[in-house]
PQR file with spaces between the fields and no chain letter, atoms N, CA, C, O and H, PARSE charges and radii, in Angstrom:
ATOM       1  N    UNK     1      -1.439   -7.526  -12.693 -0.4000 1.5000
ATOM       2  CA   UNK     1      -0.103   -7.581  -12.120 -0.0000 2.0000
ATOM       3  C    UNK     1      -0.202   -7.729  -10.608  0.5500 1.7000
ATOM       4  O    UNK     1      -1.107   -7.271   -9.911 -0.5500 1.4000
ATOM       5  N    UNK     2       0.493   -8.193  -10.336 -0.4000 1.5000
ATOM       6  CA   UNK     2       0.534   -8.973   -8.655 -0.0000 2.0000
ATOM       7  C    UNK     2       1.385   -7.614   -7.622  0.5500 1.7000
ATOM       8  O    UNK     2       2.422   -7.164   -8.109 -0.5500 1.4000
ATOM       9  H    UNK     2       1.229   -8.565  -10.902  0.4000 1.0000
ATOM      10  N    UNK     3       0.961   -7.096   -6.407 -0.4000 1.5000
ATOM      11  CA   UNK     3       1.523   -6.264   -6.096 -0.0000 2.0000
ATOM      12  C    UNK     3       3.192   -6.032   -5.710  0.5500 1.7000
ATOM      13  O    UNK     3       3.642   -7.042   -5.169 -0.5500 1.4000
ATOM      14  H    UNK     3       0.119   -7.462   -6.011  0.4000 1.0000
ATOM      15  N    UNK     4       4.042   -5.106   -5.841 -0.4000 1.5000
ATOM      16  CA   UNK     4       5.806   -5.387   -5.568 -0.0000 2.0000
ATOM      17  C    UNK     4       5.738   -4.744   -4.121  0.5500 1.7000
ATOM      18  O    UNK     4       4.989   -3.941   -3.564 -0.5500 1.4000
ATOM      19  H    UNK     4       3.676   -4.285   -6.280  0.4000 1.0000
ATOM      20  N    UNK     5       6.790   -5.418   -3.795 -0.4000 1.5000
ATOM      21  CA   UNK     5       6.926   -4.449   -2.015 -0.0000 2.0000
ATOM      22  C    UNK     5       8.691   -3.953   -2.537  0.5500 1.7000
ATOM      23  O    UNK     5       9.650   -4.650   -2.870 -0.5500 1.4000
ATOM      24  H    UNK     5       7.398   -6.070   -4.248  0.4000 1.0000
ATOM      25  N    UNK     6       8.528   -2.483   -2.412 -0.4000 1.5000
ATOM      26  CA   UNK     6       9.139   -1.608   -2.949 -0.0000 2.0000
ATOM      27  C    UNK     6       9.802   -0.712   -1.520  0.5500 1.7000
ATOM      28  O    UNK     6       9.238   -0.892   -0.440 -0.5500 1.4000
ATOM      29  H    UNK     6       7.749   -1.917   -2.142  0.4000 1.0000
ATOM      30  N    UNK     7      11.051    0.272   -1.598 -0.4000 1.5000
ATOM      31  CA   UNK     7      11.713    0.140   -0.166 -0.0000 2.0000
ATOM      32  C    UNK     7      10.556    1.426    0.114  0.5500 1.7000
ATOM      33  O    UNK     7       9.894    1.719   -0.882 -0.5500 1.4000
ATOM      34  H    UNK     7      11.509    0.418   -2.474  0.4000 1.0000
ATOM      35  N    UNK     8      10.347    1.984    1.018 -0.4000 1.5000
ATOM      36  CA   UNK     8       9.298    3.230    1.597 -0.0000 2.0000
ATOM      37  C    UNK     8       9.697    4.224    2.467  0.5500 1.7000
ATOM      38  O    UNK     8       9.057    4.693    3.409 -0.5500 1.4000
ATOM      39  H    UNK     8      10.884    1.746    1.827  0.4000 1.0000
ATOM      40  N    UNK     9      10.958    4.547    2.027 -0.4000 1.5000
ATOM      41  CA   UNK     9      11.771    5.634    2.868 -0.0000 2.0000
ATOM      42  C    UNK     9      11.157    6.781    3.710  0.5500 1.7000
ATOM      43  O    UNK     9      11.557    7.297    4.753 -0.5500 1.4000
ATOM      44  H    UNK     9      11.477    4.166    1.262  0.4000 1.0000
ATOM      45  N    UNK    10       9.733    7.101    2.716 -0.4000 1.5000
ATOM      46  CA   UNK    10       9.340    8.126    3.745 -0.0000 2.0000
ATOM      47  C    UNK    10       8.146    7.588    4.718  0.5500 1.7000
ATOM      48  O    UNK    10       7.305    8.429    5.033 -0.5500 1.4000
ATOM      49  H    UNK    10       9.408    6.682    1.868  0.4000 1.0000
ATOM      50  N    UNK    11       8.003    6.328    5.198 -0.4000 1.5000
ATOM      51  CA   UNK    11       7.043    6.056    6.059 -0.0000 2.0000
ATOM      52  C    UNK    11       8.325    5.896    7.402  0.5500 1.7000
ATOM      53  O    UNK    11       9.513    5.601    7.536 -0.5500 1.4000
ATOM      54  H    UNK    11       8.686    5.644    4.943  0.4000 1.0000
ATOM      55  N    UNK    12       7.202    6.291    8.160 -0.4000 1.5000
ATOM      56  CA   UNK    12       7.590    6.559   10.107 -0.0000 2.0000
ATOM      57  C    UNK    12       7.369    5.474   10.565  0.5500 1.7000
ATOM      58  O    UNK    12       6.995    5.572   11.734 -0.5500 1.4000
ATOM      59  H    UNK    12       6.237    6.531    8.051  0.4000 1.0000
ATOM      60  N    UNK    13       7.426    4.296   10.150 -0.4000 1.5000
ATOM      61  CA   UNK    13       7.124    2.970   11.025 -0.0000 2.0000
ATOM      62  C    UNK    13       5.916    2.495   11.785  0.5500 1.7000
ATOM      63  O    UNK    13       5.728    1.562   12.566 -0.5500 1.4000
ATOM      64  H    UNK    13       7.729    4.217    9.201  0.4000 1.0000
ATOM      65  N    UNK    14       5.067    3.568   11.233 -0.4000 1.5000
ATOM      66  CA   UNK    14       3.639    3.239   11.086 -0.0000 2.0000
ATOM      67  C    UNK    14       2.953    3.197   11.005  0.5500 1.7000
ATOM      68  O    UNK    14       1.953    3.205   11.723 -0.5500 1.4000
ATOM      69  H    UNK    14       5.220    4.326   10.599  0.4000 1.0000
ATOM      70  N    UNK    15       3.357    3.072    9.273 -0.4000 1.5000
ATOM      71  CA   UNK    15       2.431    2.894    8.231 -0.0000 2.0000
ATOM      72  C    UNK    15       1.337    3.888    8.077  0.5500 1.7000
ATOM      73  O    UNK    15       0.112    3.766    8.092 -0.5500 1.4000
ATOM      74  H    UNK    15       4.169    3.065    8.689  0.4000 1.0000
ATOM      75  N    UNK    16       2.419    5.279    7.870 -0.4000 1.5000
ATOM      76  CA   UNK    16       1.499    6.723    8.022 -0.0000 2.0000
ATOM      77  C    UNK    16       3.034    7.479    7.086  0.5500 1.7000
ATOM      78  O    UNK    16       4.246    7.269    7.064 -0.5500 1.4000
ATOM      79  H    UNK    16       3.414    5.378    7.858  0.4000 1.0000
ATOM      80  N    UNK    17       2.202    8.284    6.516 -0.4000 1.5000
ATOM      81  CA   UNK    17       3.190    9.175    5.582 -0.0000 2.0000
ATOM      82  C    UNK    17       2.849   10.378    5.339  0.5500 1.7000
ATOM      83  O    UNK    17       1.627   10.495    5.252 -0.5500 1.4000
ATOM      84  H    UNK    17       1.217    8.455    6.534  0.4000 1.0000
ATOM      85  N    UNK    18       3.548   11.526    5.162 -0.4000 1.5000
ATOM      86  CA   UNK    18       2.394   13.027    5.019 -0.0000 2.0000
ATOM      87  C    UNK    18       2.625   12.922    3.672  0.5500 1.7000
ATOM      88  O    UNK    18       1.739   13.495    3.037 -0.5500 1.4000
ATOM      89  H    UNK    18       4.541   11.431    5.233  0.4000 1.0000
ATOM      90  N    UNK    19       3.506   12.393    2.955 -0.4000 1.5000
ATOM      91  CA   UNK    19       4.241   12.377    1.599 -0.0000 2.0000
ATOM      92  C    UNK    19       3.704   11.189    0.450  0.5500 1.7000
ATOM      93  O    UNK    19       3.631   11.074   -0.773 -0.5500 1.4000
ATOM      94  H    UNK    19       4.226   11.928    3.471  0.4000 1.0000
ATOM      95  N    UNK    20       3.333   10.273    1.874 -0.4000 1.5000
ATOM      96  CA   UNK    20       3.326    8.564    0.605 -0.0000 2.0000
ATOM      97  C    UNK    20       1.784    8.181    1.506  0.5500 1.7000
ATOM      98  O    UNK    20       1.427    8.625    2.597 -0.5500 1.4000
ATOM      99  H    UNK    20       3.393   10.366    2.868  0.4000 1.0000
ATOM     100  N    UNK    21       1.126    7.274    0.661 -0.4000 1.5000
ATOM     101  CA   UNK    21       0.220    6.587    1.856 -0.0000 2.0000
ATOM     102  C    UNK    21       0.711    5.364    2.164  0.5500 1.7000
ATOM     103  O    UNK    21       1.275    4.852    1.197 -0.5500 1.4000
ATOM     104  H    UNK    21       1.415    6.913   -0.225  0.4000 1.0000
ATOM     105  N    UNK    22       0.710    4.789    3.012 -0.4000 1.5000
ATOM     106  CA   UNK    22       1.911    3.957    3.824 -0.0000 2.0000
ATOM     107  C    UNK    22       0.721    3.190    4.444  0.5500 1.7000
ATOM     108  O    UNK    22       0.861    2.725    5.576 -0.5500 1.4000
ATOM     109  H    UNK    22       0.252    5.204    3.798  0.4000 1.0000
ATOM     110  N    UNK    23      -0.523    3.017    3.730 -0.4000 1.5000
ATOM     111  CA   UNK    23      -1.435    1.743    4.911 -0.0000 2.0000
ATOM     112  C    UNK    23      -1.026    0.848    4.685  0.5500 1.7000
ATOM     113  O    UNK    23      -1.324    0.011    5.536 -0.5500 1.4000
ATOM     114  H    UNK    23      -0.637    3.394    2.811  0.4000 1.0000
ATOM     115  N    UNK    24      -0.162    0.314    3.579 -0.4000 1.5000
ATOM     116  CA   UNK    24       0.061   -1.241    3.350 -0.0000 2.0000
ATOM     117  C    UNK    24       1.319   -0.966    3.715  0.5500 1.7000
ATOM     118  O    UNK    24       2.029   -1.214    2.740 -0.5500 1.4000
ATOM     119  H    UNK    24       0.080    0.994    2.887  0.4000 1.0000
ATOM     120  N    UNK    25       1.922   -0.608    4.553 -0.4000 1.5000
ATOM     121  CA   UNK    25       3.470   -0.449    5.066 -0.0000 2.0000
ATOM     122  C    UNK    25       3.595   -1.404    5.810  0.5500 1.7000
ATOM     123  O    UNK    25       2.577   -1.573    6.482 -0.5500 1.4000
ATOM     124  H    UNK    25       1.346   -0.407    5.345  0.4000 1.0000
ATOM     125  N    UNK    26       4.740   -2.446    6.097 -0.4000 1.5000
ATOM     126  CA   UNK    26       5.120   -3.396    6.918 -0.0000 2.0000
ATOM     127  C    UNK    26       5.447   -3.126    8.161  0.5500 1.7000
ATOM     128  O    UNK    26       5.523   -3.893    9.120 -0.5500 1.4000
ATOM     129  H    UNK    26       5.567   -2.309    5.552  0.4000 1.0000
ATOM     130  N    UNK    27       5.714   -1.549    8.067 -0.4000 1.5000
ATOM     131  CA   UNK    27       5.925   -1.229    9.558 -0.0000 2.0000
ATOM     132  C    UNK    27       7.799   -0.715    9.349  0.5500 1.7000
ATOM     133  O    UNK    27       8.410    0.292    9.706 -0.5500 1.4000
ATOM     134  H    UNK    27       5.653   -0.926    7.287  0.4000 1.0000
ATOM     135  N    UNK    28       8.198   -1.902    8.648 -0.4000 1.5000
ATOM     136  CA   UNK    28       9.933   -1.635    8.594 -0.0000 2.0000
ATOM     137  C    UNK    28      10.615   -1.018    7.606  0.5500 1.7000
ATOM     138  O    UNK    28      11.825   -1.212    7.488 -0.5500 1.4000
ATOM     139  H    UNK    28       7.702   -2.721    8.358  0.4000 1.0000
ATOM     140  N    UNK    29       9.840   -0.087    6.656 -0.4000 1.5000
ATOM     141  CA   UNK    29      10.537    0.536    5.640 -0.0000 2.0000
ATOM     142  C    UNK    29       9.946    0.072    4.015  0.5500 1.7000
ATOM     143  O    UNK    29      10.215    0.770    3.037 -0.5500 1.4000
ATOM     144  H    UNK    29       8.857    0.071    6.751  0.4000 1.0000
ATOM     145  N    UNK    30       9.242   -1.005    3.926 -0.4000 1.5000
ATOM     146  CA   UNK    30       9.038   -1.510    3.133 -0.0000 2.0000
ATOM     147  C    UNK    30       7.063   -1.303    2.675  0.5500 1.7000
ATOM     148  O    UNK    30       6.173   -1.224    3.522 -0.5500 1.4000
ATOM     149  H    UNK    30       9.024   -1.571    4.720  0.4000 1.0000
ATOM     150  N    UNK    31       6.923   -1.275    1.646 -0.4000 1.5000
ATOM     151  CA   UNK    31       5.296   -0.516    1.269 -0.0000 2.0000
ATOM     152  C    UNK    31       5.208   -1.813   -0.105  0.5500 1.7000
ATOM     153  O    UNK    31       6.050   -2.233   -0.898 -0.5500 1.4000
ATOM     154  H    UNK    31       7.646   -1.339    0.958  0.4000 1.0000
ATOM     155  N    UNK    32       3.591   -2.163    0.161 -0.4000 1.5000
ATOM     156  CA   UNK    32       3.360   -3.337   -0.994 -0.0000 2.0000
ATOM     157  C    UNK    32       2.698   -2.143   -1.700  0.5500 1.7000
ATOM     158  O    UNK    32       1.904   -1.369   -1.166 -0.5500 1.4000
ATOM     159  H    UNK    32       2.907   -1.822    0.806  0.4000 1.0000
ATOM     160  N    UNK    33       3.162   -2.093   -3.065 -0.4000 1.5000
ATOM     161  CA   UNK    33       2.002   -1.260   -3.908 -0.0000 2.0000
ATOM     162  C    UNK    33       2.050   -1.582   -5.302  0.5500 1.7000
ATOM     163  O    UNK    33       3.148   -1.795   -5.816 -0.5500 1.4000
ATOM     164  H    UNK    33       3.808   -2.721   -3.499  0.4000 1.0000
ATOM     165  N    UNK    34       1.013   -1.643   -5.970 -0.4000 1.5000
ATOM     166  CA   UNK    34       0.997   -1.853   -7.000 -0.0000 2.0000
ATOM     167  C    UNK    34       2.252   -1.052   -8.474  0.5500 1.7000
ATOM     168  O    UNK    34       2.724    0.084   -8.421 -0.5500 1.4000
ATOM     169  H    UNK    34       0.121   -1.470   -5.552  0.4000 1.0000
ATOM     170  N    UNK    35       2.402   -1.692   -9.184 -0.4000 1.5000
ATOM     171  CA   UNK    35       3.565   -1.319  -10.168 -0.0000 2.0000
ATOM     172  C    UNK    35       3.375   -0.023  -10.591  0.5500 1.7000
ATOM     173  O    UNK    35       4.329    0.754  -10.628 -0.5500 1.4000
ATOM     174  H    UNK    35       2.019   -2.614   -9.227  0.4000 1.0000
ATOM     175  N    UNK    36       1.924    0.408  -11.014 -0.4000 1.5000
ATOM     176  CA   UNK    36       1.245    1.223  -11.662 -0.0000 2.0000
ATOM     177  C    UNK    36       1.395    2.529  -11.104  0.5500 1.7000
ATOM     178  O    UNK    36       1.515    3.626  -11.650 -0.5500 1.4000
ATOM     179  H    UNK    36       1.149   -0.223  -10.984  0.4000 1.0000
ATOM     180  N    UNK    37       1.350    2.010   -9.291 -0.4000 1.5000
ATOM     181  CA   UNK    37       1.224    3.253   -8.514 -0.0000 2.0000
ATOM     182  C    UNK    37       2.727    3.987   -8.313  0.5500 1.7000
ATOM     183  O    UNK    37       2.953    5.194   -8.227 -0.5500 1.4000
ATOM     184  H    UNK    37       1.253    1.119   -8.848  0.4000 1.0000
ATOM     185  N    UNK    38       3.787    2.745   -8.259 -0.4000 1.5000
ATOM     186  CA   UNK    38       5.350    3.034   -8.403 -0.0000 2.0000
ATOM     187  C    UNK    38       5.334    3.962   -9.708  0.5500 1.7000
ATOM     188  O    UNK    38       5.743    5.116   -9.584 -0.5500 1.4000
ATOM     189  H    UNK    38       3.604    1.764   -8.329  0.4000 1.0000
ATOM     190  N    UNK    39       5.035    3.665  -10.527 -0.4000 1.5000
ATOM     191  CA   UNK    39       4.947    4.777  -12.287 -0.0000 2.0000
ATOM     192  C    UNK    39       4.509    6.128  -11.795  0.5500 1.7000
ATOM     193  O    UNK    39       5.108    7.126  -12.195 -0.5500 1.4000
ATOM     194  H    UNK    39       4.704    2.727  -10.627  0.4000 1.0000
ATOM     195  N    UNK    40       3.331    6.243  -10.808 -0.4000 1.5000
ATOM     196  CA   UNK    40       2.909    7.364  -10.502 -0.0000 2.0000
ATOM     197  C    UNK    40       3.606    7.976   -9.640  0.5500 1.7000
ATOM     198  O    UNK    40       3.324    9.174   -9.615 -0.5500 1.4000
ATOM     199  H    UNK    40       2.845    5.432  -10.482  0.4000 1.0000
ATOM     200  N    UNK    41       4.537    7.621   -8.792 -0.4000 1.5000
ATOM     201  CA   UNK    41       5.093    7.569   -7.670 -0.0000 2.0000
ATOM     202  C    UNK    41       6.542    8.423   -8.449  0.5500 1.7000
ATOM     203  O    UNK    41       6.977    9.518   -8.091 -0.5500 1.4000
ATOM     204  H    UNK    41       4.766    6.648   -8.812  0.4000 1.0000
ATOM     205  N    UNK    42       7.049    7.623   -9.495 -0.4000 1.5000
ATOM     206  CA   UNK    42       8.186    8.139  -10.395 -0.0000 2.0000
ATOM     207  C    UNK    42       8.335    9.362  -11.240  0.5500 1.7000
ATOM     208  O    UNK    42       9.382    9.891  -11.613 -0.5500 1.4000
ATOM     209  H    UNK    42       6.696    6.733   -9.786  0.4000 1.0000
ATOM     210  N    UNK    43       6.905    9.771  -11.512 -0.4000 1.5000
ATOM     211  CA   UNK    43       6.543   10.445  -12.569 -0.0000 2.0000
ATOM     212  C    UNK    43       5.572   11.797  -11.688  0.5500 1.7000
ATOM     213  O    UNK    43       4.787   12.629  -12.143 -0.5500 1.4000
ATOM     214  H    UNK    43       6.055    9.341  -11.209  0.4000 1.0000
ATOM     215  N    UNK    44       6.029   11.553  -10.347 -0.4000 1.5000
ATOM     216  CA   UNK    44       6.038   13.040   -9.184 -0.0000 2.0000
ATOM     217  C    UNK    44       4.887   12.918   -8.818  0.5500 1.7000
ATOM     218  O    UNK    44       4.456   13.931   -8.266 -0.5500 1.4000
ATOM     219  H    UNK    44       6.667   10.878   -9.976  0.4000 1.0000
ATOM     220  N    UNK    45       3.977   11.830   -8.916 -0.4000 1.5000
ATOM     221  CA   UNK    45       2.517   12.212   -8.490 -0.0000 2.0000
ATOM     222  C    UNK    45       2.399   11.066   -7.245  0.5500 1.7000
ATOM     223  O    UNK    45       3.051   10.066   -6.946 -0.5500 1.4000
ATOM     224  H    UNK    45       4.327   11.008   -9.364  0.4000 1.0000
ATOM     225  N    UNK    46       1.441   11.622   -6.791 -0.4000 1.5000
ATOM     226  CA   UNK    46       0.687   10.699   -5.270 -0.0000 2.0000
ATOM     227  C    UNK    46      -0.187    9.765   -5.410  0.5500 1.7000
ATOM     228  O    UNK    46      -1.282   10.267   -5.664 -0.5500 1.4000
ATOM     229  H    UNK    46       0.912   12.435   -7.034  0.4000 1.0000
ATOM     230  N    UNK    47      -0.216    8.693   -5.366 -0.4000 1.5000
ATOM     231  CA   UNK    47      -1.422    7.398   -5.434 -0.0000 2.0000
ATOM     232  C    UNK    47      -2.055    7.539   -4.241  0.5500 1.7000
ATOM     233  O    UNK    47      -1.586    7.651   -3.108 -0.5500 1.4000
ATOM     234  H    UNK    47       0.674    8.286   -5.160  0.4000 1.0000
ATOM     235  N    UNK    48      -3.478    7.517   -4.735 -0.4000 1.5000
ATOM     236  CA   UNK    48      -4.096    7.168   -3.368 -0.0000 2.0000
ATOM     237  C    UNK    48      -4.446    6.019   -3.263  0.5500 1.7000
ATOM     238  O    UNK    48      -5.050    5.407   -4.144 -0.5500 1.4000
ATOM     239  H    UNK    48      -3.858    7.426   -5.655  0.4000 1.0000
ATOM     240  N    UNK    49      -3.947    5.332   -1.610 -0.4000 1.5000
ATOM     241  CA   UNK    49      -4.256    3.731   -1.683 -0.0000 2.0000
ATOM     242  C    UNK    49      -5.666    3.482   -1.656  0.5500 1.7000
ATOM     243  O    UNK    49      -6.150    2.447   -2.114 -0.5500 1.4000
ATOM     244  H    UNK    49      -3.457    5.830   -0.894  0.4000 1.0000
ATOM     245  N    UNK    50      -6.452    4.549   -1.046 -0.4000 1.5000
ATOM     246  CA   UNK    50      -7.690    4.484   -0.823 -0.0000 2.0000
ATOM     247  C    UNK    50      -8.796    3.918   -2.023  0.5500 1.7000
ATOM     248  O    UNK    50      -9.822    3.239   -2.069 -0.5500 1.4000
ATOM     249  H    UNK    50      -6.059    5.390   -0.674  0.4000 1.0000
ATOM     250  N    UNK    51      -8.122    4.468   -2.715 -0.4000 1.5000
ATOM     251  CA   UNK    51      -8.710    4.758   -4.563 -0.0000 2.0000
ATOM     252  C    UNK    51      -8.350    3.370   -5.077  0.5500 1.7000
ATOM     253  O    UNK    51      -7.318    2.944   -4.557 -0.5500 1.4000
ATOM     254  H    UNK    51      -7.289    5.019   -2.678  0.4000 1.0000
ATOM     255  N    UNK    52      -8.908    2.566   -5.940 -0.4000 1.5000
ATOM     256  CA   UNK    52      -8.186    1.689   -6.729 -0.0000 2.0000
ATOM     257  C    UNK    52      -8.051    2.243   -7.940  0.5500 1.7000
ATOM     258  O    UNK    52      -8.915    2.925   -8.491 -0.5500 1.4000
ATOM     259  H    UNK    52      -9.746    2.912   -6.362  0.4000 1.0000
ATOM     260  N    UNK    53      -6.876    1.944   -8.423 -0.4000 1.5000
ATOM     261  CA   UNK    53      -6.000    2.452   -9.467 -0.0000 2.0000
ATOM     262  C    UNK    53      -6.664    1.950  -11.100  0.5500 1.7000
ATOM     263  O    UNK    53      -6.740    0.759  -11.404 -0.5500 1.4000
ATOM     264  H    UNK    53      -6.174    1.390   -7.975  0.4000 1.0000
ATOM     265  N    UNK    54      -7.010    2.828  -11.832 -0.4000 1.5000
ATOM     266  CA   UNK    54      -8.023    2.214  -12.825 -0.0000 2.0000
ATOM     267  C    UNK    54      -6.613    1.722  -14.298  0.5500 1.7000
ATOM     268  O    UNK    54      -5.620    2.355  -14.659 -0.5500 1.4000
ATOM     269  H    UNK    54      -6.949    3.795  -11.585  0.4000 1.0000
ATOM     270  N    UNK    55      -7.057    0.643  -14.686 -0.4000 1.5000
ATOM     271  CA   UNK    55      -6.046    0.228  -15.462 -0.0000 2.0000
ATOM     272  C    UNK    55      -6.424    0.188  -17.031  0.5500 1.7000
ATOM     273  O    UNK    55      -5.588   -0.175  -17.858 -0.5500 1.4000
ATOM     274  H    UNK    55      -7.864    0.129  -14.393  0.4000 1.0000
């Protein structure tokens, strides 16, 4: 699956989060992350971008 850029309310504009990891943050609110990690994201847990996400 190809990554979604999804809105990123809790990044500070740059591309730093204490809450989300925000390295792929655009800077303007917006975070590219994989679908998988949005599921994890929904379902109360933290993705680490660092990590690749095993499928």
């Amino acid at each position: 699956m190809s990554p979604i850029t999804m809105p990123c309310p809790q990044c500070n504009g740059a591309g730093a989060s204490a809450d989300l990891d925000c390295k792929d943050c655009d800077g303007v609110g917006f975070l590219n992350i994989k679908p998988e990690a949005v599921r994890m994201v929904t379902q109360g847990r933290t993705p680490s971008a660092a990590k690749p996400a095993k499928i």
